[in-house]
C-alpha positions as a LaTeX table, in Angstrom:
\begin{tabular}{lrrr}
\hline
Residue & $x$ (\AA) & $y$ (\AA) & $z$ (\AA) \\
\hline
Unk1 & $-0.21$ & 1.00 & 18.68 \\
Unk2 & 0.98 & $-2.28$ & 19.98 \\
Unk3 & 3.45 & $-3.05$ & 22.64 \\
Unk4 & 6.88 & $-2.25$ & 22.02 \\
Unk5 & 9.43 & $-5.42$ & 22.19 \\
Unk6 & 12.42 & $-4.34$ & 21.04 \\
Unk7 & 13.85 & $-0.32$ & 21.05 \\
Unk8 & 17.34 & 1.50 & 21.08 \\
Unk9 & 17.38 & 4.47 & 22.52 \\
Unk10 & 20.60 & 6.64 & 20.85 \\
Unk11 & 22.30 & 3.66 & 19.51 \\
Unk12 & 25.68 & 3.67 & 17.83 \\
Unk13 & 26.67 & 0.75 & 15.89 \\
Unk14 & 30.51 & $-0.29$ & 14.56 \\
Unk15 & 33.42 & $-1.06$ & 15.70 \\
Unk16 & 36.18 & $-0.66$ & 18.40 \\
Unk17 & 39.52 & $-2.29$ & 17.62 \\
Unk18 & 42.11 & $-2.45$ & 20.48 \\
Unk19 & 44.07 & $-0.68$ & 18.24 \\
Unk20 & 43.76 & 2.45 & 15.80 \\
Unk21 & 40.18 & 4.43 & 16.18 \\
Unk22 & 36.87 & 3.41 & 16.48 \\
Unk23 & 34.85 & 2.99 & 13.25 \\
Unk24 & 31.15 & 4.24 & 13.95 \\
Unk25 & 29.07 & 2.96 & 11.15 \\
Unk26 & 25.80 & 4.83 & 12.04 \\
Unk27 & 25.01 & 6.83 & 15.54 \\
Unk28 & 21.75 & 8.28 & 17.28 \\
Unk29 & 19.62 & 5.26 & 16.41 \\
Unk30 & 16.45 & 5.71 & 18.06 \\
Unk31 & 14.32 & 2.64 & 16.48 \\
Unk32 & 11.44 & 0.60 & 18.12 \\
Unk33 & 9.41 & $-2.68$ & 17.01 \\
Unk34 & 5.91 & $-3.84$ & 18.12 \\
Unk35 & 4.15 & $-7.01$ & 18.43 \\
Unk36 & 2.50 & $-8.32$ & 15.87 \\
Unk37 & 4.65 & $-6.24$ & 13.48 \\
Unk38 & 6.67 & $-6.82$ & 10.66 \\
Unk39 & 9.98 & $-4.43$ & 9.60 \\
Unk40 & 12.22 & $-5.24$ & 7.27 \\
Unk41 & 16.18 & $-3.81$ & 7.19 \\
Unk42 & 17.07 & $-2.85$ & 3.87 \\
Unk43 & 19.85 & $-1.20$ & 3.01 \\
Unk44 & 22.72 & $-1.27$ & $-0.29$ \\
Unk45 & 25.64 & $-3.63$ & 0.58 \\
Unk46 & 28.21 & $-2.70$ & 2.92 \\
Unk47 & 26.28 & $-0.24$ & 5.19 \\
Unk48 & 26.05 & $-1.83$ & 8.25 \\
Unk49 & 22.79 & $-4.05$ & 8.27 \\
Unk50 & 24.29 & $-6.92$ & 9.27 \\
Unk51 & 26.13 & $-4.69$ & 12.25 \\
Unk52 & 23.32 & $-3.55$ & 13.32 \\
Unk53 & 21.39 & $-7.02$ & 13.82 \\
Unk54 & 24.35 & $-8.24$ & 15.63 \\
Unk55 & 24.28 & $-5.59$ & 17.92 \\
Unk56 & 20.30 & $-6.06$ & 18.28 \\
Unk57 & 20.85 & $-9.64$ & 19.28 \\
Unk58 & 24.08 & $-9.19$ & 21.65 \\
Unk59 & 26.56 & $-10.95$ & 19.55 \\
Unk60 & 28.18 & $-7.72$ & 19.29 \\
Unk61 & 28.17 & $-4.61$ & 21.81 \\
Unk62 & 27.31 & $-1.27$ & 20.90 \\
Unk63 & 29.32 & 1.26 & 20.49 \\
Unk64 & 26.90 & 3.60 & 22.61 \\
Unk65 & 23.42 & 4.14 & 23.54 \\
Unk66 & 21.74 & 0.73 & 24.50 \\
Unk67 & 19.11 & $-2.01$ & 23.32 \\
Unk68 & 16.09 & $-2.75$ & 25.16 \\
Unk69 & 14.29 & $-5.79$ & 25.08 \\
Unk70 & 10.77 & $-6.14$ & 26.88 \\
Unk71 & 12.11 & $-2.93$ & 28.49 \\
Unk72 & 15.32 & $-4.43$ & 30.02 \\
Unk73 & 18.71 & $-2.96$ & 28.69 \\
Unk74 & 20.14 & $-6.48$ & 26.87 \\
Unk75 & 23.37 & $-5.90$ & 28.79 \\
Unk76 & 21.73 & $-6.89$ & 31.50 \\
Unk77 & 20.18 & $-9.99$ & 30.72 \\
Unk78 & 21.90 & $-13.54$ & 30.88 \\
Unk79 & 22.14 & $-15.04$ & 27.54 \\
Unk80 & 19.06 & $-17.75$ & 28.79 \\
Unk81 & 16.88 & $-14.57$ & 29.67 \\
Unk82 & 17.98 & $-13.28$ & 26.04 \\
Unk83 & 16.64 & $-16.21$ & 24.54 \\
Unk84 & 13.36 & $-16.23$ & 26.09 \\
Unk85 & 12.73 & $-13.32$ & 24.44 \\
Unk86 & 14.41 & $-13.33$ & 21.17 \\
Unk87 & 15.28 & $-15.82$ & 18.88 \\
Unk88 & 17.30 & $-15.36$ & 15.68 \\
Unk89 & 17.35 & $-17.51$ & 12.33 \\
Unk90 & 20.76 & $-16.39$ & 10.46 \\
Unk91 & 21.87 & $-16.94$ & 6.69 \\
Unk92 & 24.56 & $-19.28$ & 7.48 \\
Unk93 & 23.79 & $-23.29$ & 6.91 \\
Unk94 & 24.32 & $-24.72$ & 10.21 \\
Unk95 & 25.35 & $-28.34$ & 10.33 \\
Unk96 & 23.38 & $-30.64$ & 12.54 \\
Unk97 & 24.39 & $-33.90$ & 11.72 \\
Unk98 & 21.92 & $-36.89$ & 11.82 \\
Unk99 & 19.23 & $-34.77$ & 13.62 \\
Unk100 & 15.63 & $-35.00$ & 12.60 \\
Unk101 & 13.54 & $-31.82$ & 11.78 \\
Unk102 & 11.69 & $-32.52$ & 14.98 \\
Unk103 & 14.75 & $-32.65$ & 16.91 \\
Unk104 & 16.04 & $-29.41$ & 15.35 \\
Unk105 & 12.67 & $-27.89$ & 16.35 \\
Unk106 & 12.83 & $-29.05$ & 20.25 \\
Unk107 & 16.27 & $-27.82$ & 20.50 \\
Unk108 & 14.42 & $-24.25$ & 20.49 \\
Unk109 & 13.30 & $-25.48$ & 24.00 \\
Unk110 & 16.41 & $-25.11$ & 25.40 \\
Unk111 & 15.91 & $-21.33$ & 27.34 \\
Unk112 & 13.09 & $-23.43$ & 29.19 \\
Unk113 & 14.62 & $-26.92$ & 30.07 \\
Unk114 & 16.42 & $-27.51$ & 33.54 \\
Unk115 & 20.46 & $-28.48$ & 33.62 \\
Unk116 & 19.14 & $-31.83$ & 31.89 \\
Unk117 & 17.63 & $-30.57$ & 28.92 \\
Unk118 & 14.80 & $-33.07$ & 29.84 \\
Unk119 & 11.76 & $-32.24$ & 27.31 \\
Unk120 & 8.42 & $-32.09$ & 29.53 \\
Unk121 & 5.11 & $-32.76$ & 27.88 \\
Unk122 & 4.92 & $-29.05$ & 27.41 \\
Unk123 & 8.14 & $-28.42$ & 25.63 \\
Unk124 & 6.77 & $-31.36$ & 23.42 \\
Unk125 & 3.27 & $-29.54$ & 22.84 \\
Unk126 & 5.34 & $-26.48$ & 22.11 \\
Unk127 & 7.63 & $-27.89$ & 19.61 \\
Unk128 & 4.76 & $-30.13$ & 17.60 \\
Unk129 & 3.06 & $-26.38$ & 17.46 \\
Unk130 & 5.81 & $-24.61$ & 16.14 \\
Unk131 & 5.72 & $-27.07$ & 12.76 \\
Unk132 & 2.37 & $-27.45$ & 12.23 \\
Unk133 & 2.53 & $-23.09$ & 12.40 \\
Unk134 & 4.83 & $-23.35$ & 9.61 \\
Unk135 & 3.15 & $-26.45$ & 7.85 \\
Unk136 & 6.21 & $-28.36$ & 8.46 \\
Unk137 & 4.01 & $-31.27$ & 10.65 \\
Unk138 & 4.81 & $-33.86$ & 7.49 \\
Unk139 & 9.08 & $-32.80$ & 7.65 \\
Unk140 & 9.18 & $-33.80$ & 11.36 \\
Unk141 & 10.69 & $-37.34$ & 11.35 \\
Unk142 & 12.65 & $-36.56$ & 7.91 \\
Unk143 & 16.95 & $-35.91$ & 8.31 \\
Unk144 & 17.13 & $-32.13$ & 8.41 \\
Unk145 & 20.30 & $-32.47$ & 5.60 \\
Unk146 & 17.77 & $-34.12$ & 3.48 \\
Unk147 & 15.36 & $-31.69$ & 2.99 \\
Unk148 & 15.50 & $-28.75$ & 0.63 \\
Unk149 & 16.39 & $-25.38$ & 0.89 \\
Unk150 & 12.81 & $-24.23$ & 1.46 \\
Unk151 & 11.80 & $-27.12$ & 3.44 \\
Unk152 & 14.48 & $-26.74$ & 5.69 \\
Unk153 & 14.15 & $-22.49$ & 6.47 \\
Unk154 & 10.56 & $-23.56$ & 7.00 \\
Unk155 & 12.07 & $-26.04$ & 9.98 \\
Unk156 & 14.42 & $-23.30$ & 11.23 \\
Unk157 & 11.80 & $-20.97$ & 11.62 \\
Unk158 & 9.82 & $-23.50$ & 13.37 \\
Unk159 & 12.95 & $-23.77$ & 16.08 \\
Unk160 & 13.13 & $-20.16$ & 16.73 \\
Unk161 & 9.33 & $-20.06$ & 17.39 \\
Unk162 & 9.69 & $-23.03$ & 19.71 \\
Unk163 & 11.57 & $-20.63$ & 21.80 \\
Unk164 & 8.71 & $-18.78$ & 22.44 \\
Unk165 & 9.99 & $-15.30$ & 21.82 \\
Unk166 & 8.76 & $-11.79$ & 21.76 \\
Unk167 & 10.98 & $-10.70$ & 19.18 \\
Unk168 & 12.14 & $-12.73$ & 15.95 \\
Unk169 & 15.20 & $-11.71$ & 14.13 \\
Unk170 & 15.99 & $-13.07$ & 10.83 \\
Unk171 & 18.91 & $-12.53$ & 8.19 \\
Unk172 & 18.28 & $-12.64$ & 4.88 \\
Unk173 & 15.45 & $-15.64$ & 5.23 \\
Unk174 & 14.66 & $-16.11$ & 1.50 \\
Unk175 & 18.27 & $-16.36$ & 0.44 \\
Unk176 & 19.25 & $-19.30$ & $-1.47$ \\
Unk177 & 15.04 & $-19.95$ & $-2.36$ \\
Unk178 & 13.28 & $-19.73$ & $-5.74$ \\
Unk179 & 11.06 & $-17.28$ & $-6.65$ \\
Unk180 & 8.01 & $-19.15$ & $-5.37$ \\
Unk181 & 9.67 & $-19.97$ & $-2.28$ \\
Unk182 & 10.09 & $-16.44$ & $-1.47$ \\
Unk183 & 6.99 & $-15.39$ & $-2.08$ \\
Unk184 & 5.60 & $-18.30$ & 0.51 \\
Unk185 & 8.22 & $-17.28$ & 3.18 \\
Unk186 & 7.15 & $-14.08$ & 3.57 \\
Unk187 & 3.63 & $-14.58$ & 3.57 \\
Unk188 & 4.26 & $-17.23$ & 6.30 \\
Unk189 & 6.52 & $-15.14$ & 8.42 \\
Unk190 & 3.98 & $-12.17$ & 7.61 \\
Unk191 & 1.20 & $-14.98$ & 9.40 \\
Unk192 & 2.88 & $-15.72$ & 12.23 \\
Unk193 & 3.50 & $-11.80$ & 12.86 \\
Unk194 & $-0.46$ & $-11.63$ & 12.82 \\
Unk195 & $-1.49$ & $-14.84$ & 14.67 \\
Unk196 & 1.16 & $-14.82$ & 17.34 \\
Unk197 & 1.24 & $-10.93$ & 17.95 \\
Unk198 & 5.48 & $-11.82$ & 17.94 \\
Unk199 & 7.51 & $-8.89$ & 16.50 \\
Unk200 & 9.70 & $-9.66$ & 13.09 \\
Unk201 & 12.67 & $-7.93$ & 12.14 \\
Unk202 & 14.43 & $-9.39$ & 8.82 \\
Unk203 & 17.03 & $-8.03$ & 6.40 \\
Unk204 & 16.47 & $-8.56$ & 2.98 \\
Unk205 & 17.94 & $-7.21$ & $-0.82$ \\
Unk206 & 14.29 & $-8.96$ & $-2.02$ \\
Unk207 & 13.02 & $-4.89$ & $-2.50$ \\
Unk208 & 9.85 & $-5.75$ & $-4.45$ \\
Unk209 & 8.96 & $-8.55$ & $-1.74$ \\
Unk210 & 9.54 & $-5.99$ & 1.33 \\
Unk211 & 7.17 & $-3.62$ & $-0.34$ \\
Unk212 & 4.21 & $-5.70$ & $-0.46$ \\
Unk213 & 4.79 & $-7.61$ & 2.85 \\
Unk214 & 5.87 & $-5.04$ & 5.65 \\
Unk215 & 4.41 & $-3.12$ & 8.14 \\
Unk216 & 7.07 & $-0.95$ & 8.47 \\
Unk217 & 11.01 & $-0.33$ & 6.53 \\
Unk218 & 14.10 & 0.14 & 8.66 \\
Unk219 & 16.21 & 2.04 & 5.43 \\
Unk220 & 19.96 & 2.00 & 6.11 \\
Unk221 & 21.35 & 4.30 & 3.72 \\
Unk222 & 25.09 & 5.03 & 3.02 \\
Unk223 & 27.09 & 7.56 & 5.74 \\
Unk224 & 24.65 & 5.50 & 8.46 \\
Unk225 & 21.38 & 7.57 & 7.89 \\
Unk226 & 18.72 & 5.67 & 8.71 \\
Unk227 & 14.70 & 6.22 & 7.76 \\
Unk228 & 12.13 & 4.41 & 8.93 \\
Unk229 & 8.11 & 4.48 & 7.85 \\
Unk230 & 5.32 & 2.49 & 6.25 \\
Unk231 & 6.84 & 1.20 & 2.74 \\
Unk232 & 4.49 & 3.63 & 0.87 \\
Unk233 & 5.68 & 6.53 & 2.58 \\
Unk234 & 9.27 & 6.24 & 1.98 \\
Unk235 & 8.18 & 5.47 & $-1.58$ \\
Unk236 & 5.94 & 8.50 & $-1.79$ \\
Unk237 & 9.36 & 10.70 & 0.12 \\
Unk238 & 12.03 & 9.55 & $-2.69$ \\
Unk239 & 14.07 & 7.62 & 0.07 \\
Unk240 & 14.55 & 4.93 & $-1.99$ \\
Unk241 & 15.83 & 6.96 & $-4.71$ \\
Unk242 & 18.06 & 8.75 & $-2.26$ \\
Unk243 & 19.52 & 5.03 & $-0.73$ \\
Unk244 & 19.90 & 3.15 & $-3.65$ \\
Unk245 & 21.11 & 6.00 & $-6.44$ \\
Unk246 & 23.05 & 4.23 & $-9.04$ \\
Unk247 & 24.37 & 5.31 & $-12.31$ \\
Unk248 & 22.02 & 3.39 & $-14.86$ \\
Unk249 & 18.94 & 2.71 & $-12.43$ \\
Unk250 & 15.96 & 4.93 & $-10.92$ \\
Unk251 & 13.25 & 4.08 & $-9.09$ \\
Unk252 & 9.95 & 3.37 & $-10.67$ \\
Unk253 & 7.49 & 5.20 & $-7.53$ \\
Unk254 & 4.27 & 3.90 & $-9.89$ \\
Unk255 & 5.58 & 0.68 & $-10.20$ \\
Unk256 & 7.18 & $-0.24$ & $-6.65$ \\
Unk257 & 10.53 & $-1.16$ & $-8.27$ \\
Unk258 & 13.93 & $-0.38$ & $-9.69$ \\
Unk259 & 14.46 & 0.04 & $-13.50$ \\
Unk260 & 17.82 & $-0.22$ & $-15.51$ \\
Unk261 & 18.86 & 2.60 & $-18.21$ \\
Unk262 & 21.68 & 1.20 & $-20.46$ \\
Unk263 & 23.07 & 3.63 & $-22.53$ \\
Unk264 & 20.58 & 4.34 & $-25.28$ \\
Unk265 & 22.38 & 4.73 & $-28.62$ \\
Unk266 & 19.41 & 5.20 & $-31.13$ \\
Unk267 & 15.96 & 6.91 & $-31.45$ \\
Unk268 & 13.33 & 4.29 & $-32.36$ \\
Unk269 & 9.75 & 5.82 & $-32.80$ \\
Unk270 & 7.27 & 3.13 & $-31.11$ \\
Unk271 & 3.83 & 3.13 & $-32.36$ \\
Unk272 & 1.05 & 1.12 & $-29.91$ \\
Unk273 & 0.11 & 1.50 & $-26.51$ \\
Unk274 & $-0.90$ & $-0.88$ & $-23.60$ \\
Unk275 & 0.58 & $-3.99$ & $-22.65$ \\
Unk276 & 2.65 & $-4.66$ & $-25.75$ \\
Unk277 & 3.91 & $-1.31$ & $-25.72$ \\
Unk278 & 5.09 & $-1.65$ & $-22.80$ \\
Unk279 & 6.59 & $-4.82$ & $-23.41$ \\
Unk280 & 8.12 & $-3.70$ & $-26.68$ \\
Unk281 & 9.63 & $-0.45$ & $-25.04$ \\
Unk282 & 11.27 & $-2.45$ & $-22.76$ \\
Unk283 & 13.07 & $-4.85$ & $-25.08$ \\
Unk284 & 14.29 & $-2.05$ & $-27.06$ \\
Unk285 & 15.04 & $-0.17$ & $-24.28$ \\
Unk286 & 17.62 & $-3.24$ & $-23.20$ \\
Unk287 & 18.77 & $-3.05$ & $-26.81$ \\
Unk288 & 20.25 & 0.54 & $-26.11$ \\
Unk289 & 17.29 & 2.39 & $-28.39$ \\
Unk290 & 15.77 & 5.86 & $-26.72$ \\
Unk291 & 12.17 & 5.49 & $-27.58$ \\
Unk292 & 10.19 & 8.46 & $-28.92$ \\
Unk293 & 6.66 & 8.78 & $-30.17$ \\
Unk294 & 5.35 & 7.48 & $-33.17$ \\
Unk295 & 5.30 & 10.92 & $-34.61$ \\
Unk296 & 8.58 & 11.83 & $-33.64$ \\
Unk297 & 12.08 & 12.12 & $-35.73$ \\
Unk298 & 13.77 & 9.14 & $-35.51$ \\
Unk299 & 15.90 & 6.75 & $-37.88$ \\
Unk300 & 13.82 & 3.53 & $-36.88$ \\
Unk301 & 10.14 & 2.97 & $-36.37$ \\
Unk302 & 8.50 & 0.58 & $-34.80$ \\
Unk303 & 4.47 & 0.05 & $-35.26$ \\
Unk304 & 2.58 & $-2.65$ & $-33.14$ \\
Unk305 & $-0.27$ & $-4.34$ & $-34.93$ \\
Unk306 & $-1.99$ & $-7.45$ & $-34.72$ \\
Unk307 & $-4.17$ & $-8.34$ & $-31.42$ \\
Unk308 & $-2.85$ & $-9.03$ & $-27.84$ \\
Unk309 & $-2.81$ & $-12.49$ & $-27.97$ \\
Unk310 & $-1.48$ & $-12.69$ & $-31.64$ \\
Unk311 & 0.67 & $-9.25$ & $-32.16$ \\
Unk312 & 3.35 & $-8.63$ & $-34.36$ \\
Unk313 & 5.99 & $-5.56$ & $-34.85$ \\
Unk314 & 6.44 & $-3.94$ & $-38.55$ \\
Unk315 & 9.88 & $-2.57$ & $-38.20$ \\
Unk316 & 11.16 & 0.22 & $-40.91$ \\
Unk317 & 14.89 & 1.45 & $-40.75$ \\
Unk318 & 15.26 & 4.34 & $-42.59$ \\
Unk319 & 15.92 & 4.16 & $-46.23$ \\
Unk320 & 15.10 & 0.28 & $-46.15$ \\
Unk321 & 11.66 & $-1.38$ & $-46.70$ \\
Unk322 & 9.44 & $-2.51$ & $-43.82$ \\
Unk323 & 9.75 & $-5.85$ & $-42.22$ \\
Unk324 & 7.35 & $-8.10$ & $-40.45$ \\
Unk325 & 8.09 & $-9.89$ & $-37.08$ \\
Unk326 & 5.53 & $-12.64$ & $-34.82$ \\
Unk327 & 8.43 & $-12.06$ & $-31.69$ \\
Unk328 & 9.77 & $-9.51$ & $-29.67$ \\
Unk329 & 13.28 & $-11.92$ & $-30.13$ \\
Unk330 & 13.33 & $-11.08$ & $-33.75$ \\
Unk331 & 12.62 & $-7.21$ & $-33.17$ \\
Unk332 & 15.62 & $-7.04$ & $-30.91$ \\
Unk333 & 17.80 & $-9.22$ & $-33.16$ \\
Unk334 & 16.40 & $-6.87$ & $-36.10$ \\
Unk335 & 17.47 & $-3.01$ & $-33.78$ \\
Unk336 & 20.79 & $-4.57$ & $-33.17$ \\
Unk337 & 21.60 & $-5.81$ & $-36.64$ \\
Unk338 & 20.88 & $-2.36$ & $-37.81$ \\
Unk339 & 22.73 & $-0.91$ & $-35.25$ \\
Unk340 & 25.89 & $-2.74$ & $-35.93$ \\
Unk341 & 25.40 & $-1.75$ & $-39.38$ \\
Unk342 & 25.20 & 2.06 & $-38.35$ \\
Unk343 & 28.40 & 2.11 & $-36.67$ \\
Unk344 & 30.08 & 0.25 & $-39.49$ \\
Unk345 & 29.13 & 3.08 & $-41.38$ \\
Unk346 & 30.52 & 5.47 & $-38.87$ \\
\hline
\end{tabular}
């Protein structure tokens, strides 16, 4: 196994008022991160994952136990020695007036400038690397308020590597990004994990995107448990069921995801299999129908026919002839006419 970076050894994380008692969130954390390794925090809202980052970092201090980074206990360290070692990227927009991109970036020089802040043909080397490892070379002379949301993450991930660090911390970096965007921010920070041998430690609500991307899940689950393993081992455990329990959703272990339940009203038999089946149970499923098998009792069928690229739905209600859809829309629309009708009729 790599080197560990970053570890706490019987951490406690919350808070200590002047006044009134202390508020522990979650105790006896005994967590580690390696180079070249990325973990992502997960964790409902309200549990303490943004706690426990600030205490990680130093902006707040524990409540017991201690952090150490590169084997140094982080109480220790001056804040310059902190940031030669760690850097951070946080959710917040930061305002930085009429500063460039490639400005931004050489302001992660800063833990290795003199009293001057003088750049030296190394700092310069460093900071042209840190964009063109996060394809950012063509944002450098652009206003960093002008560029967009991805564009500009891209350039603040590009200051925190300037800094050189062992460890990089980051909160919630695909918030505010499309889809798309998402999906290319992780695979980049998932890059510079590999090609750097640097250590990564993000929070995230993206589930489906920490799945594929990390090496390893720090699970912060309500009452301050905490469980920690390779994503498909906390899948294969039921952990996620056991963090995230809902009223209304499960956990999908085959599928890697969370599925909603509304409250099914009606029995609708579904005939056809494969990928419009699947399709088609879902839409009635969102309707509020409890599908059965095509064989089974029920006061509305459903039979798929037609071929996967052209399919349509025959739809019989009982008592009432069949009727012939081209669109999932028009099933739906169809279900709940019919089931309007039903509780008309008491």
């Amino acid at each position: 196994m790599s080197a560990t970076v970053l570890a706490t050894e019987d951490l406690s994380i919350g808070y200590a008022p002047r006044r009134g008692p202390r508020r522990v969130i979650a105790a006896d954390l005994n967590l580690a991160l390696h180079a070249g390794e990325v973990v992502c925090l997960l964790g409902p809202n309200g549990v303490g994952k943004s706690t426990l980052l600030r205490t990680l970092v130093g902006m707040q201090p524990p409540l017991g136990g201690r952090v150490l980074l590169d084997g140094a206990d982080l109480a220790t360290l001056s804040p310059r020695e902190v940031a030669r070692r760690l850097s951070v990227v946080l959710t917040e927009r930061i305002e930085v007036g009429q500063l460039t991109a490639y400005a931004l970036v050489a302001l992660g020089r800063h833990p290795h400038t003199d009293w001057t802040g003088r750049l030296t043909p190394r700092d310069e080397e460093v900071a042209r690397w840190a964009l063109e490892a996060v394809d950012a070379v063509s944002l450098a002379g652009r206003l960093v308020h002008e560029l967009s949301d991805g564009e500009r993450q891209r350039v603040m991930v590009a200051r925190a590597l300037a800094q050189e660090p062992l460890v990089m911390i980051l909160d919630e970096p695909t918030a505010f990004l499309d889809l798309p965007r998402r999906v290319e921010m992780m695979g980049l920070l998932r890059r510079l994990a590999r090609e750097t041998n640097r250590a990564l430690l993000l929070s995230t609500h993206d589930l489906d995107l920490a799945l594929r991307s990390a090496d390893v899940l720090w699970l912060l689950a309500p009452e301050g448990v905490m469980r920690t393993g390779a994503p498909e081992d906390l899948v294969l455990s039921g952990a996620f069921e056991a963090t995230f329990a809902s009223q209304g959703i499960s956990f999908d272990r085959h599928q890697g995801s969370f599925r909603v339940h509304p409250p099914a009203y009606w029995r609708v038999a579904l005939t056809g299999d494969g990928l419009i089946g699947a399709w088609t149970a879902r839409a009635l499923e969102r309707a509020g129908c409890q599908i059965v098998g095509g064989e089974e009792p029920a006061l509305a069928r459903v039979i798929i026919s037609g071929s996967d690229l052209a399919p349509r739905w025959n739809v019989w209600f009982d008592g009432a002839p069949p009727q012939r859809v081209a669109s999932l829309r028009e099933v739906v629309a169809l279900v709940r006419e019919w089931m309007s009708a039903m509780r008309r009729l008491g």
